[in-house]
C-alpha positions in Angstrom: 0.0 0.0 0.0 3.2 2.2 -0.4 1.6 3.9 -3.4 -1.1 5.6 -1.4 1.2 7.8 0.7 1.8 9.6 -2.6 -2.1 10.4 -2.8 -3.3 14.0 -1.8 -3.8 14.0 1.4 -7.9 15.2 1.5 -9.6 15.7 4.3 -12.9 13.3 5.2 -15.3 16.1 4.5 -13.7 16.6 1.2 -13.9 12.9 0.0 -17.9 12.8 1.8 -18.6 15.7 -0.2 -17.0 14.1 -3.3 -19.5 10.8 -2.6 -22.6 12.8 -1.9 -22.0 15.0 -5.1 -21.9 11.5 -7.2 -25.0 10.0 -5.8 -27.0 13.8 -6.5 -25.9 14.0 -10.1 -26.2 10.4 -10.6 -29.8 10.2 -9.4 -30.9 13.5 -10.5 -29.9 12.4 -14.4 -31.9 9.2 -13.9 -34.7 11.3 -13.1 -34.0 13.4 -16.3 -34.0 10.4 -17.9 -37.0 9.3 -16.8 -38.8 12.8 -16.6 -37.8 12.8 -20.6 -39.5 8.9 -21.3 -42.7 10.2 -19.4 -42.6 13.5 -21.7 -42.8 11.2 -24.8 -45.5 9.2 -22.9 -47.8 12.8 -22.3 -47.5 12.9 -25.9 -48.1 9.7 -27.7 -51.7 9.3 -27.5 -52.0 8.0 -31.5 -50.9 4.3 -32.2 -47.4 5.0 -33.9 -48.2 4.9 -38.0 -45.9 1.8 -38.3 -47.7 -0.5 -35.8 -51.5 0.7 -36.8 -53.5 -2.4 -37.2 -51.3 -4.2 -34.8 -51.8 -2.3 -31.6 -55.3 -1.8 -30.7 -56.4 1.4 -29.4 -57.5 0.1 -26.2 -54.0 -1.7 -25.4 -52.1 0.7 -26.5 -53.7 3.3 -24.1 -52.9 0.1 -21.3 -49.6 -0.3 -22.2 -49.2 3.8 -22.2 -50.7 3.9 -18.8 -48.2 1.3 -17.2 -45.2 3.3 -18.9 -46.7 6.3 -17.5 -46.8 4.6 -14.4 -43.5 3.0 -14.1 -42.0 6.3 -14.9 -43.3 8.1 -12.1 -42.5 5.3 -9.9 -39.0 5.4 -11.0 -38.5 9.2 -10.4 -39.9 8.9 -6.8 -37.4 6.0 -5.9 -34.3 7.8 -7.4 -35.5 11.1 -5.0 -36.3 9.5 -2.1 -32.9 7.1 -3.0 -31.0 10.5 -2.9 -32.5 12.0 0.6 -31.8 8.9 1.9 -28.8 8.2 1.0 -27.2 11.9 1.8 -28.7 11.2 5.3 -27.1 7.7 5.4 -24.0 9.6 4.6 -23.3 12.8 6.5 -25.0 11.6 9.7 -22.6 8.6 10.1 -25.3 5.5 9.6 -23.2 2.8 8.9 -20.6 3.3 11.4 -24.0 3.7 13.5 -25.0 0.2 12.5 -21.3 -1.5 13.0 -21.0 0.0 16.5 -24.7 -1.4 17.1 -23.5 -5.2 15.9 -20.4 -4.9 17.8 -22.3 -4.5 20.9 -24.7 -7.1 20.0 -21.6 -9.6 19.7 -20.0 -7.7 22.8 -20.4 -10.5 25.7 -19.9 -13.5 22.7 -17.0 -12.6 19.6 -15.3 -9.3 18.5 -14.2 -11.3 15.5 -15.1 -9.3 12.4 -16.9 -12.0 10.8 -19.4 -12.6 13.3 -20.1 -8.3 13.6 -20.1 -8.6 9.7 -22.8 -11.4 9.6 -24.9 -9.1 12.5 -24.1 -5.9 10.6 -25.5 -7.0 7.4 -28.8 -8.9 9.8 -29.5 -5.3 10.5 -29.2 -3.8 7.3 -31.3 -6.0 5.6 -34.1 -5.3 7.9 -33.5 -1.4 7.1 -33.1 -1.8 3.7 -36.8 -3.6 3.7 -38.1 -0.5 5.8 -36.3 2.0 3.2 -38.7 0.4 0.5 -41.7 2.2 2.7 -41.7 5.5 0.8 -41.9 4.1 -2.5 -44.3 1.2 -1.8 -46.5 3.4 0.2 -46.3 6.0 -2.9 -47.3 3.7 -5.2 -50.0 2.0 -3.5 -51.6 5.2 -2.4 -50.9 7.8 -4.7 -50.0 5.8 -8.5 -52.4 2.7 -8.3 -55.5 5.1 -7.4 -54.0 7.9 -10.7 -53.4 5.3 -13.4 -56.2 2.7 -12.3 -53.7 0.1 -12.0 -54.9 -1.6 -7.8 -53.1 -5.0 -7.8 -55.4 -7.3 -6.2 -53.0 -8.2 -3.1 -53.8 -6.4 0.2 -51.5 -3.7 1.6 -50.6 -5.9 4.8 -49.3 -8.8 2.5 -46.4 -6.9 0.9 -45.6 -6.6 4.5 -45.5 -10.1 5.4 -43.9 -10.7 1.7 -40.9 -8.2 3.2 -40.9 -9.9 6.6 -40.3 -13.4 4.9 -37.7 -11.9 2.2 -35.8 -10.2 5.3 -35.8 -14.1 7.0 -35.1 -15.9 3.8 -32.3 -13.6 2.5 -30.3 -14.6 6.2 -29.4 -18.1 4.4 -28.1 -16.5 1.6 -26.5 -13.1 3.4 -24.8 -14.9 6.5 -22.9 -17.3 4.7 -22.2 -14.8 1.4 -21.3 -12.6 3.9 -18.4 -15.2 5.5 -17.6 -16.1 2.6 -16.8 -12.4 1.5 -14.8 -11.9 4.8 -12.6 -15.0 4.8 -11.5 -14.4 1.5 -10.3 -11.0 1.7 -8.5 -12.0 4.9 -7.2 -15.0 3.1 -5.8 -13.6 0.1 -4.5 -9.9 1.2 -4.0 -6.8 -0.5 -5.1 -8.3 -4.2 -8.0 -10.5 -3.3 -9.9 -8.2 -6.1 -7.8 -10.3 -8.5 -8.6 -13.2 -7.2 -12.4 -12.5 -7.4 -11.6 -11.3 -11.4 -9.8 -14.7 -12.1 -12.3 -16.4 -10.3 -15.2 -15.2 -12.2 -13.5 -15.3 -15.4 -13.0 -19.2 -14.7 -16.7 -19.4 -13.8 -18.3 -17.5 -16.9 -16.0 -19.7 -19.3 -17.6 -23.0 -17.3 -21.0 -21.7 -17.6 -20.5 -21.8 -21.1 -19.8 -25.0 -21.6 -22.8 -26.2 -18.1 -25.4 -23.5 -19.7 -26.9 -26.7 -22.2 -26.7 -29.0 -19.0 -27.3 -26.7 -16.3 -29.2 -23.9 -16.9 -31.6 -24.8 -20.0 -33.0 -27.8 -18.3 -34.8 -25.1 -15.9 -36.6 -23.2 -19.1 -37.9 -26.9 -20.7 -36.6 -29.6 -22.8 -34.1 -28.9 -25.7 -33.6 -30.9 -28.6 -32.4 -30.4 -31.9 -34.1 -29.5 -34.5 -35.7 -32.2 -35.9 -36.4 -32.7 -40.3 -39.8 -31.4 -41.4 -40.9 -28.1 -43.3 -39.3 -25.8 -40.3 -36.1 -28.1 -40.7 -36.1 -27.2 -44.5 -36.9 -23.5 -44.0 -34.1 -23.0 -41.6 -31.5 -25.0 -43.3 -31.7 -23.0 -46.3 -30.4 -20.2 -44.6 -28.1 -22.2 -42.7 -26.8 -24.0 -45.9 -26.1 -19.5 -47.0 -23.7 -19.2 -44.9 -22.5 -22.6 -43.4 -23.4 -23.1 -40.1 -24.4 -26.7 -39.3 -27.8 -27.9 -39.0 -26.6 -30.3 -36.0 -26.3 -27.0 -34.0 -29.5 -25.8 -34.6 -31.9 -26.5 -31.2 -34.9 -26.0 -30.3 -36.3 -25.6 -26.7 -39.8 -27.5 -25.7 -40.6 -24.3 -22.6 -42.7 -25.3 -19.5 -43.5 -22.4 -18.4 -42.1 -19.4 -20.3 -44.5 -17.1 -23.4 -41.6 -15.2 -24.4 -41.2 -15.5 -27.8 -36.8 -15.7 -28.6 -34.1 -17.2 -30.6 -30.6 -17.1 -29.4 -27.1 -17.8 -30.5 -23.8 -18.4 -28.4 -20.5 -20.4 -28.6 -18.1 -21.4 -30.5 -16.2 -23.8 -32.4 -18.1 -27.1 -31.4 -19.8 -25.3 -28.7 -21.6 -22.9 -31.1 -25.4 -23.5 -31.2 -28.7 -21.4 -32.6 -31.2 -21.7 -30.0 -35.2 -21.3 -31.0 -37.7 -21.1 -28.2 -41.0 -23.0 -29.3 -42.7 -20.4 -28.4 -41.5 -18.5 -31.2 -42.7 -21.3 -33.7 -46.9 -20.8 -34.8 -48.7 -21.8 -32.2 -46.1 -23.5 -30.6 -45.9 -25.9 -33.2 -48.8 -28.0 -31.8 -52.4 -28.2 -32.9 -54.6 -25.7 -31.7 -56.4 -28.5 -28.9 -53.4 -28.3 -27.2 -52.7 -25.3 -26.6 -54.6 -22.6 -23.9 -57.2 -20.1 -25.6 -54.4 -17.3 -25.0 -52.2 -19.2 -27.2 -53.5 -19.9 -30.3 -52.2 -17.9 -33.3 -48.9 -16.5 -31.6 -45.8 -17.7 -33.1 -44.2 -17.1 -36.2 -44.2 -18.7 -39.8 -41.7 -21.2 -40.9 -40.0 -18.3 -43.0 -40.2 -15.7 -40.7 -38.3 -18.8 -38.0 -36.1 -18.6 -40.7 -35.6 -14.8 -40.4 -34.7 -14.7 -37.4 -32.6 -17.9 -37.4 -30.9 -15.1 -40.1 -30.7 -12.6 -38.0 -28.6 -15.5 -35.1 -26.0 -16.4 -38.1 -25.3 -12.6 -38.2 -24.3 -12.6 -34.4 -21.8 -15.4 -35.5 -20.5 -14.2 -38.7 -19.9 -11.0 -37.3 -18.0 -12.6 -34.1 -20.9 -10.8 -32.0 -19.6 -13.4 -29.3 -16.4 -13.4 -29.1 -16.4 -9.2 -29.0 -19.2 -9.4 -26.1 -16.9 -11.6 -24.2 -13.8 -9.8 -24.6 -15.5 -6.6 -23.7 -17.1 -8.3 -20.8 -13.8 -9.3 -19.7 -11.6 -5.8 -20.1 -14.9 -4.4 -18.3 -14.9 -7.0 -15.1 -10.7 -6.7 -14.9 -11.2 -2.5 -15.1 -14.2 -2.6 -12.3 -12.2 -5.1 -10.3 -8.9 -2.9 -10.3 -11.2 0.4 -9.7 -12.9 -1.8 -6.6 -9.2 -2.4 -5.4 -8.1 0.9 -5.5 -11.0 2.5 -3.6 -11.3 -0.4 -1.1 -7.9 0.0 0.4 -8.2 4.1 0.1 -8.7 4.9 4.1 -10.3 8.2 3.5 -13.3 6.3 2.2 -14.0 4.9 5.5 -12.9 8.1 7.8 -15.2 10.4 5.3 -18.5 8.2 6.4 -17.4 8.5 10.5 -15.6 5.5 11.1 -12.5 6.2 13.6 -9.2 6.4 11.6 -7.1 3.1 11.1 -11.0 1.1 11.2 -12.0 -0.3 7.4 -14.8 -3.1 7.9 -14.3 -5.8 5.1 -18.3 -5.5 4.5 -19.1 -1.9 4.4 -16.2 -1.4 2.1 -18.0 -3.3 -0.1 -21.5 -1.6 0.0 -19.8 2.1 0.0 -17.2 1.5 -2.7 -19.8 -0.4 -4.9 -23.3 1.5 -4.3 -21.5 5.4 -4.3 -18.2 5.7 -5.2 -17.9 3.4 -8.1 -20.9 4.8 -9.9 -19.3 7.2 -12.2 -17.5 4.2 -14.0 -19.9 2.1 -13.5 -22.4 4.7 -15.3 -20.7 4.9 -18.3 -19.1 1.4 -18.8 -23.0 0.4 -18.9 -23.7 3.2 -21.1 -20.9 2.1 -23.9 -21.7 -1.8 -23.1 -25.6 -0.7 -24.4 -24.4 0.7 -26.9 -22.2 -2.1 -28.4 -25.5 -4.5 -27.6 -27.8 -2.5 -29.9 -24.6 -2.3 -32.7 -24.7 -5.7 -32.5 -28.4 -6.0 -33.0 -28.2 -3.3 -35.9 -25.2 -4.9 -37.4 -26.9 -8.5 -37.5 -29.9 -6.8 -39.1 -28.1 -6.0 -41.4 -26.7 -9.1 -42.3 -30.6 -11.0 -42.5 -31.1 -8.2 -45.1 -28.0 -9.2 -46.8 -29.3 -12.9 -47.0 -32.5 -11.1 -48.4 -34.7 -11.6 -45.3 -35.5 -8.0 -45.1 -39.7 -8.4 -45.7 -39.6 -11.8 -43.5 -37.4 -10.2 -40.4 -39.6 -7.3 -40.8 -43.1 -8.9 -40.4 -41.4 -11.2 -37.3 -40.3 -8.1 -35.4 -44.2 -6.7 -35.5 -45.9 -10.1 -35.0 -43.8 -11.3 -32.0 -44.5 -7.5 -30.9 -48.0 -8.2 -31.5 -47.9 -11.4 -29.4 -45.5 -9.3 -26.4 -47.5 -5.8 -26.9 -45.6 -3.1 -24.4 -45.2 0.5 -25.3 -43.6 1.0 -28.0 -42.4 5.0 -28.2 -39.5 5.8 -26.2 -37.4 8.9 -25.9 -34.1 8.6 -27.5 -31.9 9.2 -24.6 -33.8 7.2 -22.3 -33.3 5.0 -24.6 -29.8 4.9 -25.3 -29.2 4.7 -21.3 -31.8 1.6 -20.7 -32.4 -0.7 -23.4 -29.4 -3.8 -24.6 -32.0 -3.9 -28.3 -32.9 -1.1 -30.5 -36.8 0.0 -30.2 -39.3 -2.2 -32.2 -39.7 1.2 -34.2 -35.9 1.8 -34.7 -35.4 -1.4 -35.7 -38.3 -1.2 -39.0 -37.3 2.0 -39.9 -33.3 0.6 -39.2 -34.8 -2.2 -41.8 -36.4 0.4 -44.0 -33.6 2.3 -44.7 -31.3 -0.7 -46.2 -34.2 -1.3 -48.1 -34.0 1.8 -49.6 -30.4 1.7 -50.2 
């Protein structure tokens, strides 16, 4: 740590200035954000031109509703995050809280792992009382303006926040051990250690993610010869890509309609959801009333099955990985740095030389990490909706342009939520394009 007596020496008012001034601007441009996305709301009251005949009036005017809604909501959560969380700060509430589960393990342990384990006890119950504002805004004040009452009484969400605050202890108190040992354990660079470590883990994951995680969504199987099989193999015969690695994925429970690609080498594999298939690809007896007639067309299976090979021709994996990757090593050497800087600790009122493992972890992660953490997400949304654009691009290429087009509206049609957002609040928020910038996206190469 010889490195940090070359630091400016600033004084713990400075650096708690410094932290509150991040979480103000921070929450107050999420509120612009969302300020701007209820703005476009206010003033979409027509059916967009592109989706008339699709949406009708009376669900469009739901789905507006519920955006309406969920904006407000948001803007009252990022307020009442910020008084909160500048009162947390300068009056000294998490030394508060260690002090109070140091005397709780007074007559028993001083060992930081137990206070750790009793430190986060307590702040999980507060963090379920800190939810009071916005719960009790949006059942009194948001549910009785848009219409929306949810059918559960007011004094369940409370016994639904009791049991989480019970059930999260199994996962917390060992986490929180875990979390504890380790940086004990492994010293000054245990960040790296957590970078290698999850870099090991998200390579394994793709290799379990066929025997692990898809048996929780259904059954998967490949695909198996018929006129789908044909459809789809003409456009994998385009371009090269084995049929053998084309699956499909019998859901249990799931109605969202998607297709998917990851891997590589003999790992690669284009993943369709049934639900994506024309009524599921069963007769119509077998399905529930809400069912019938979603789905797409064998051809437009095949568009989107296009739209997959693009991901893989254009390396869309590898790239996501890579950046993943640079973006985990960058946040975990940023975490480093800021964990270890004492001033952190001193500026939120804990005596000099005293740096729990635990709120290191909360203070450097939830405030003073969130200007990198802002942006990285900003570029890594940005490179998503490339990628979608980009393998767009390459279904028109392959002359799916109509058949991609008419599957973006109809799984729309079969997922209707609002479809008009504001550009910025866009850009900040959503990993695809808009349903609308992606036809006009489509309409463009058309015209070119």
């Amino acid at each position: 740590m010889a490195f940090y007596d070359t630091w400016p020496k600033l004084a713990p008012l400075v650096v708690l200035i410094i932290l509150m001034v991040i979480v103000v601007v921070a929450h107050l441009w999420q509120i612009v954000l969302a300020k701007r996305q209820q703005l476009v709301c206010l003033g979409a009251t027509m059916v967009p031109e592109e989706l008339r005949g699709i949406i009708p009036p009376e669900i469009f005017y739901r789905a507006r509703i519920y955006e309406l809604h969920k904006m407000e909501l948001r803007m009252w959560k990022y307020f009442v995050d910020i008084i909160l969380t500048l009162i947390e700060l300068f009056f000294g509430f998490y030394p508060f809280v260690w002090n109070l589960a140091v005397l709780t393990l007074k007559p028993l342990s001083g060992a930081e792992i137990w206070v750790s384990v009793i430190f986060v006890f307590y702040m999980s119950i507060y963090i379920t009382v800190r939810c009071l504002p916005v719960l009790l805004y949006d059942k009194c004040i948001l549910e009785v303006r848009y219409g929306t009452r949810s059918s559960m009484p007011t004094y369940c969400y409370c016994l639904l926040g009791l049991l989480a605050v019970v059930l999260a202890q199994f996962l917390l108190g060992p986490l929180t051990m875990l979390v504890v040992l380790s940086v004990e354990l492994l010293g000054w660079w245990f960040f790296m250690w957590y970078y290698l470590a999850w870099a090991v883990l998200t390579i394994l994951m793709i290799f379990l993610l066929p025997y692990v995680c898809i048996p929780c969504v259904g059954v998967q199987r490949r695909l198996q010869p018929g006129p789908l099989y044909n459809e789809v193999k003409v456009v994998c015969d385009m371009v090269g890509f084995p049929m053998k690695r084309v699956f499909i994925i019998r859901t249990r429970t799931t109605q969202y309609s998607n297709a998917y690609f990851y891997g590589s080498c003999c790992l690669k594999r284009i993943v369709i959801f049934d639900t994506l298939l024309l009524n599921k690809g069963l007769s119509a007896s077998e399905l529930k009333p809400f069912e019938v007639g979603r789905g797409l067309t064998n051809i437009q299976v095949a568009a989107v099955v296009a739209h997959e090979l693009g991901h893989w021709r254009k390396g869309h994996f590898y790239k996501a990985t890579f950046i993943m990757k640079i973006h985990l090593l960058l946040t975990m050497l940023i975490f480093g740095v800021l964990f270890h800087c004492k001033q952190i600790y001193e500026a939120i009122g804990f005596e000099p030389g005293l740096c729990p493992i635990v709120v290191g972890f909360i203070i450097v992660m939830r405030i003073a990490m969130i200007p990198y953490l802002t942006l990285a997400n900003f570029f890594i949304l940005w490179n998503l909706r490339r990628f979608e654009y980009s393998a767009d691009r390459f279904a028109h290429m392959l002359g799916y342009s109509l058949s991609l087009r008419s599957a973006l509206v109809k799984i729309y049609a079969d997922h209707m939520s609002f479809p008009v957002y504001d550009t910025c609040y866009a850009r900040w928020n959503h990993t695809h394009p808009t349903i609308l910038q992606r036809l006009e996206y489509q309409e463009r190469l058309d015209q070119k």
